[in-house]
C-alpha positions in Angstrom: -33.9 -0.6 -3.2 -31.6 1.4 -5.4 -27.6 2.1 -4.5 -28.2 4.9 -2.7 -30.8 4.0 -0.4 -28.7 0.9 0.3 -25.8 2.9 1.3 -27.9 5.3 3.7 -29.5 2.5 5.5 -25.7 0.7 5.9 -25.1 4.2 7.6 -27.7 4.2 10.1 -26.6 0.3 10.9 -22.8 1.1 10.9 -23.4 4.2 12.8 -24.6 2.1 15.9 -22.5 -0.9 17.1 -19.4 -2.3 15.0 -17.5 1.0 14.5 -18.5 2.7 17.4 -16.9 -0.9 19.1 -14.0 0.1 17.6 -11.0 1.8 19.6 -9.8 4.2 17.2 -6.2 4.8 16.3 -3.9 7.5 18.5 -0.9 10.0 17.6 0.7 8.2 19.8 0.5 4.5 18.3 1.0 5.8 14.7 4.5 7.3 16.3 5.4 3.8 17.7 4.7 2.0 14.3 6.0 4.2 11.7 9.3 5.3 13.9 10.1 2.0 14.2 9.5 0.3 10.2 10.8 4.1 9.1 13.7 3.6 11.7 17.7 3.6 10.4 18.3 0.0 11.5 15.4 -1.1 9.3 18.0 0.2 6.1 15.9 1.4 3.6 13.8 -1.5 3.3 15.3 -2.4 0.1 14.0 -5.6 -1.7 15.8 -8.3 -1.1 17.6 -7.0 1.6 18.5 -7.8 5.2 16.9 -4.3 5.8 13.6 -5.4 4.1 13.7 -8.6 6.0 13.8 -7.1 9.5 10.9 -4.9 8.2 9.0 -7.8 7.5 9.9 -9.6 10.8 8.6 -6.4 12.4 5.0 -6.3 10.7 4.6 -10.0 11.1 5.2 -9.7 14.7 2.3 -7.3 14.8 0.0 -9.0 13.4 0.5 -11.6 15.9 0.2 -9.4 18.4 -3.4 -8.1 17.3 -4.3 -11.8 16.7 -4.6 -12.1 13.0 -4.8 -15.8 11.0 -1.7 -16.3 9.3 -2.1 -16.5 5.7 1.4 -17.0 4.4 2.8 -20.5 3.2 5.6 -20.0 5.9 3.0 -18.5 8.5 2.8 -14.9 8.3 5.1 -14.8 5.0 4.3 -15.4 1.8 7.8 -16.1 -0.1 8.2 -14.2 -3.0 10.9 -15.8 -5.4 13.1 -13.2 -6.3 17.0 -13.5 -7.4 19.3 -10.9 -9.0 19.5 -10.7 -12.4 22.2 -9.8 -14.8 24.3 -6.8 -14.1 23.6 -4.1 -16.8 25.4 -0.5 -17.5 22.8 2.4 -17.3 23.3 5.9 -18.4 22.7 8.8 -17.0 19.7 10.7 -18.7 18.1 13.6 -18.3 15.2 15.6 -19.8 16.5 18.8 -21.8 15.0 21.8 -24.4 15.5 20.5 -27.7 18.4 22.4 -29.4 16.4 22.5 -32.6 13.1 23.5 -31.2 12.8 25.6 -27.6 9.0 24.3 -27.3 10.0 21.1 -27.2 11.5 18.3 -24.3 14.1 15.6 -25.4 16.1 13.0 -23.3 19.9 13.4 -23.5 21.9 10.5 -22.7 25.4 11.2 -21.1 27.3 8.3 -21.9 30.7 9.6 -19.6 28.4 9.2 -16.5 27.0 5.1 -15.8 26.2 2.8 -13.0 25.9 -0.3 -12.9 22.4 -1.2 -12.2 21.7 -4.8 -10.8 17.4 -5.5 -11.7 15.6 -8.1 -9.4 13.2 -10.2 -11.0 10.7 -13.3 -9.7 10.8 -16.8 -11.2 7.9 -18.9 -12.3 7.7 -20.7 -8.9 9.5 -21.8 -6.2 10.7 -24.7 -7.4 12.7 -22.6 -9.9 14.0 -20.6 -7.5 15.2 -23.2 -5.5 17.1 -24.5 -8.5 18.4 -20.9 -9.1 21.9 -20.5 -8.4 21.9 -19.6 -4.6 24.1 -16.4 -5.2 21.1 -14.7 -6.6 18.9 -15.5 -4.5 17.2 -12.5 -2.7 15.1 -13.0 0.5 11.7 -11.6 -0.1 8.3 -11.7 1.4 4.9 -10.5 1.5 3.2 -10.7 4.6 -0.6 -11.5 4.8 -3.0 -11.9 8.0 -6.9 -12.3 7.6 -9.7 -11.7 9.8 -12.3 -14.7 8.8 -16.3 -12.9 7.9 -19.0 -13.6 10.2 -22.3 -13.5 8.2 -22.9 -17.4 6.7 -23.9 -15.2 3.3 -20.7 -13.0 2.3 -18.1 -15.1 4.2 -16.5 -16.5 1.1 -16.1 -13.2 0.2 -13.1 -11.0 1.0 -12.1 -7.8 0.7 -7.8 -7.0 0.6 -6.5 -3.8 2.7 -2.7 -3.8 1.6 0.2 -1.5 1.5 3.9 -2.0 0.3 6.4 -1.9 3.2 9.7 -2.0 0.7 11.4 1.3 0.0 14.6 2.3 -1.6 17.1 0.9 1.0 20.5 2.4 0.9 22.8 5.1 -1.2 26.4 6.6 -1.3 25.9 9.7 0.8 26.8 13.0 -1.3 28.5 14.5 0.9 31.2 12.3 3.3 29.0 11.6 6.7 25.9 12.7 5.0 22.1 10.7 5.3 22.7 7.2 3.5 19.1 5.8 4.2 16.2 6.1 2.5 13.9 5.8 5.4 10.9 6.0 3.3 8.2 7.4 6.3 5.9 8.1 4.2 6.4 6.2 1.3 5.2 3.8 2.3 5.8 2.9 5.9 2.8 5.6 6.3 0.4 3.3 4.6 1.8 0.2 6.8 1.2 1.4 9.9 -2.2 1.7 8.6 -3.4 -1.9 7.4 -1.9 -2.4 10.9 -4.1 -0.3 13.0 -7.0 -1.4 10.8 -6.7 -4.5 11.6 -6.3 -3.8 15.0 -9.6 -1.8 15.3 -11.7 -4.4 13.5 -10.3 -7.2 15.3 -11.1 -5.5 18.6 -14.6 -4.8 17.4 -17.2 -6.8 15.8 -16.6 -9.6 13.7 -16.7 -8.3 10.2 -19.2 -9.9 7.6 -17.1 -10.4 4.8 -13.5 -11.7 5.5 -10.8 -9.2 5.4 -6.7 -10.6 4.5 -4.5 -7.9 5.2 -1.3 -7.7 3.4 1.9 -6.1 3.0 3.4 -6.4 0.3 7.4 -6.1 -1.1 9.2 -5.0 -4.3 6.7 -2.1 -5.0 9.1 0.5 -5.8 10.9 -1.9 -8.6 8.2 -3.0 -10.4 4.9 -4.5 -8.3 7.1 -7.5 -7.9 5.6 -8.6 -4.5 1.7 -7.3 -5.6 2.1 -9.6 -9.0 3.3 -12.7 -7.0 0.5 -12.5 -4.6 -2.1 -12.0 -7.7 -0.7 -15.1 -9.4 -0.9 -16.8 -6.0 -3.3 -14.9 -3.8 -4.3 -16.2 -0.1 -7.7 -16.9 -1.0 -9.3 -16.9 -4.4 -9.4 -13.4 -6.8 -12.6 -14.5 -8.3 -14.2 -14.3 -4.4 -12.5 -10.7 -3.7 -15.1 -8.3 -3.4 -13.0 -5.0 -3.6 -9.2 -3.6 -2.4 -8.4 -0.6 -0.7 -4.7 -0.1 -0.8 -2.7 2.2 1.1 -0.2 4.6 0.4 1.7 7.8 1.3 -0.5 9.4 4.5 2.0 11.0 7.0 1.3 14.9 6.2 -2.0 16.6 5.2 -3.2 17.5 1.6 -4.7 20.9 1.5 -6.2 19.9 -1.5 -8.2 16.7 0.0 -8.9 19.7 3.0 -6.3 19.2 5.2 -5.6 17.5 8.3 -7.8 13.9 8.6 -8.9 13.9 5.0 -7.5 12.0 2.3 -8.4 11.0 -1.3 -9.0 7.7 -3.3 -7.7 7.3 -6.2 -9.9 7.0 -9.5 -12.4 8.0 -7.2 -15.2 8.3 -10.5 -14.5 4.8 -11.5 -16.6 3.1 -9.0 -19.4 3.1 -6.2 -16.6 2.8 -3.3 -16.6 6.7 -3.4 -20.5 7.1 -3.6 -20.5 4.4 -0.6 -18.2 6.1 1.6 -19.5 9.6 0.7 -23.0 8.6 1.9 -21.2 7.6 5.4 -19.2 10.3 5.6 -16.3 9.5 5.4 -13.8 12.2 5.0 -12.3 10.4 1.7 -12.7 12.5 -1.7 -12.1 12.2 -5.5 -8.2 12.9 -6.2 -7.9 16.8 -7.2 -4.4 15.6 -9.2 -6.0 13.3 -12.2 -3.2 14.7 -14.3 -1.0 12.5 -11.8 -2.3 9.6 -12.6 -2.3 8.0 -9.5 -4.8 5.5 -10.1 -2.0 3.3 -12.5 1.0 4.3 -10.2 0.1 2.1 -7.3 -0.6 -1.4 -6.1 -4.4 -1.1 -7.0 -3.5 -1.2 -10.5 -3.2 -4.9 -10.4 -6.3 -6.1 -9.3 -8.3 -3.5 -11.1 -7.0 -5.2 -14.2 -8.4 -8.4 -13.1 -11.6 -6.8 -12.9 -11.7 -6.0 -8.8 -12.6 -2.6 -7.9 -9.2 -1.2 -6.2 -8.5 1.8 -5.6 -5.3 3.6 -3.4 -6.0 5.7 -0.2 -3.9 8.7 -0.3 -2.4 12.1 0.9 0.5 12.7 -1.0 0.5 16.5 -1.3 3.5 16.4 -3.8 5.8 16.8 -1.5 9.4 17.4 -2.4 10.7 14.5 0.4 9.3 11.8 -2.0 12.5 8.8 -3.0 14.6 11.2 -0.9 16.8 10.4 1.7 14.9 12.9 3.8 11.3 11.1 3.7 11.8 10.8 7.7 9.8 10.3 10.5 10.4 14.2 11.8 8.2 14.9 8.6 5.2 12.7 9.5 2.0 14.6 11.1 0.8 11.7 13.5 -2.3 13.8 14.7 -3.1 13.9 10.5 -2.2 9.6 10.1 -4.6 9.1 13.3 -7.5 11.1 12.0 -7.0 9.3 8.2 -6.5 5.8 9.7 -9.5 6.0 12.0 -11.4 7.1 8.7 -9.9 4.3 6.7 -11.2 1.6 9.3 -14.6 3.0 9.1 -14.3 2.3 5.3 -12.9 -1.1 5.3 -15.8 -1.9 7.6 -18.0 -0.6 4.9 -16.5 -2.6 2.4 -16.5 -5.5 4.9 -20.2 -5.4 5.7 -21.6 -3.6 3.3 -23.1 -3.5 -0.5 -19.9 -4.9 -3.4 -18.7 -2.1 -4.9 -19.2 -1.9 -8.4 -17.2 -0.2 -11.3 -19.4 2.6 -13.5 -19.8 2.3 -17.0 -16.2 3.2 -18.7 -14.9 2.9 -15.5 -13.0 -0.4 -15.3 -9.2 0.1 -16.9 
């Protein structure tokens, strides 16, 4: 049976009882999750933070209400070792026309205008961060729930569904009594609230075949810092992964993935996930923005390296919100999220019960 006919006869199977078991996803719960990780009391979600903490709190609280196994070393939380590291004096730069040639870009460094910028990094273990002066410590977590597989063939497999729930926390406002939080709605509290409701809709329906850990993850936005921890020291072994479908940006339509409901994966040509979920239909297309080059900026990146086909769920229209203080919850399109979530849980029950993706020739980075 070739890849094809595989996928059409998973369609006819998938089209009767699991997902049809499934209760899909509403405007209304997308509104209740999002408005409350994207709320202002939440801070930013900042790594390391007290704002990122109460985040975490939040999504782990979730997951045991939708009756995931915890999968943490601390239950639900998977500590990430992260202190502050030295203080060091960055300069403002910005992109200019060369002065010697008009066709050209250089970077100009304005040495009158610093901060002082104060990078996080994670130790070697948590032995060494427990030896770490306690001053630097920064309390970090990832947070990771499974749903065990079903079929006595592909249960030691496992597919990953994961997003990153930090953001960009807090910031001087501009202007006196201005916005000081960078809410981060939908980047990346959007893609949150969907590993959520996936999890919720396959743990309502049938019992997946393959087991499915769900994860969010921290320290995204300086550096993969939660994503790397986990690969170094994942819940359950890389080598037994099957695929990852991570999560990311989804609150408003892309007219280019064809509006409301639709979204796009990214690297789409690299692998069979896209063939697979095109022969379901599933409204989930190749990314119209290669130039972009999505595929490296996200989460995925670090499993596809190790050889796992990942790819990032998206529908980041470019919007001009994005690391902006006005990345809200009045921006998010919850009729749009409901339509892309309840198309994401039909694919992570592909993935779950379905053929292993593969990569295509050339297209493993």
């Amino acid at each position: 049976m070739n890849t094809r006919t595989r996928h059409l006869a998973l369609a006819a199977l998938l089209g009767a009882s699991p997902l049809a078991a499934q209760q899909s996803t509403t405007p209304a719960i997308v509104k209740r999750i999002l408005s409350g990780l994207a709320d202002d009391s939440m801070q930013g979600r900042g790594t390391g933070t007290p704002g990122g903490q109460r985040a975490a709190t939040m999504i782990a609280a979730e997951m045991k209400r939708i009756g995931l196994e915890p999968m943490g070393d601390s239950g639900y939380f998977q500590r990430v070792p992260i202190v502050q590291g030295d203080s060091v004096k960055a300069y403002r730069r910005e992109r200019v026309r060369d002065p010697k040639d008009s066709t050209k870009m250089i970077v100009r460094v304005d040495s009158s205008v610093f901060t002082w910028r104060v990078p996080l990094r994670v130790l070697a273990s948590m032995a060494a961060y427990d030896s770490a002066p306690a001053a630097r410590h920064r309390p970090a977590v990832n947070v990771v729930g499974v749903i065990r597989g079903s079929d006595p063939a592909l249960k030691a497999e496992h597919i990953l569904i994961d997003a990153h729930y930090d953001h960009l926390g807090m910031r001087t406002p501009a202007v006196a009594g201005g916005d000081s939080v960078y809410n981060g709605a939908d980047d990346d509290a959007s893609g949150v609230t969907a590993v959520l409701e996936i999890a919720r809709q396959i743990r309502q329906g049938a019992a997946p075949r393959r087991t499915i850990v769900f994860a969010a993850t921290i320290g995204e936005e300086v550096g993969l810092l939660g994503t790397n921890w986990y690969v170094a020291h994942p819940a359950l072994p890389l080598a037994e992964m099957a695929a990852n479908l991570e999560i990311e940006m989804i609150d408003r339509p892309d007219s280019l993935a064809g509006g409301s409901g639709r979204a796009w994966l990214t690297g789409y040509e690299r692998s069979t996930m896209g063939d697979m979920l095109a022969a379901n239909g599933v409204p989930i297309g190749p990314d119209k923005r290669p130039d972009q080059q999505f595929f490296q900026r996200s989460d995925n990146i670090a499993f596809a390296r190790r050889g796992i086909v990942a790819h990032t769920l998206s529908t980041f229209n470019l919007h001009t919100d994005y690391h902006q203080v006005s990345d809200d919850v009045s921006k998010a399109d919850f009729v749009h999220m409901a339509g892309v979530i309840n198309a994401a849980a039909k694919a992570a029950r592909l993935l779950s019960d379905g053929p292993k993706p593969e990569w295509k020739p050339g297209g493993k980075p």
